[in-house]
Steps between C-alpha positions, in 0.01 A plus 500: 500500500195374638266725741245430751187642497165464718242293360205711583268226489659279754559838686128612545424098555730540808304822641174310423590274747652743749143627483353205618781427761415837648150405522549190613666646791268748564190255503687201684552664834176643503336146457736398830380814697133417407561098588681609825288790614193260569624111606166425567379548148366189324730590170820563767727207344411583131605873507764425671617200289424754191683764605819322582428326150501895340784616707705189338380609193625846542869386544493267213365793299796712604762276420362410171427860400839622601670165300298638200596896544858356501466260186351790324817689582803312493423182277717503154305511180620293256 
């Protein structure tokens, strides 16, 4: 009988990047608030662009950490 057991490697891997998703979403709306706060700023379309660019990186982050928490978990060892 086989069993399944957490690769602890690909486990941590997953937090890793649950790390950086969490920061990402921390810093991304704060970029937006700054860009928004003062339209008449000379750097008002970068932040802003760079923000939304964060923020987008912040749910790609989450989806891939969470697909690597659960690969960790549930994929068969052979």
């Amino acid at each position: 009988m086989e069993t399944n057991k957490t690769d602890k490697t690909i486990l941590f891997k997953g937090i890793k990047i649950l790390i950086f998703a969490l920061l990402s979403l921390v810093i991304g709306p704060i970029f937006m608030h700054f860009a928004l706060g003062d339209k008449e700023n000379a750097l008002y379309i970068p932040m802003l662009i760079v923000g939304y660019l964060i923020c987008a990186m912040a749910v790609i982050l989450l989806f891939k950490g969470i697909n690597t928490i659960m690969n960790s978990l549930f994929k068969k060892k052979e």
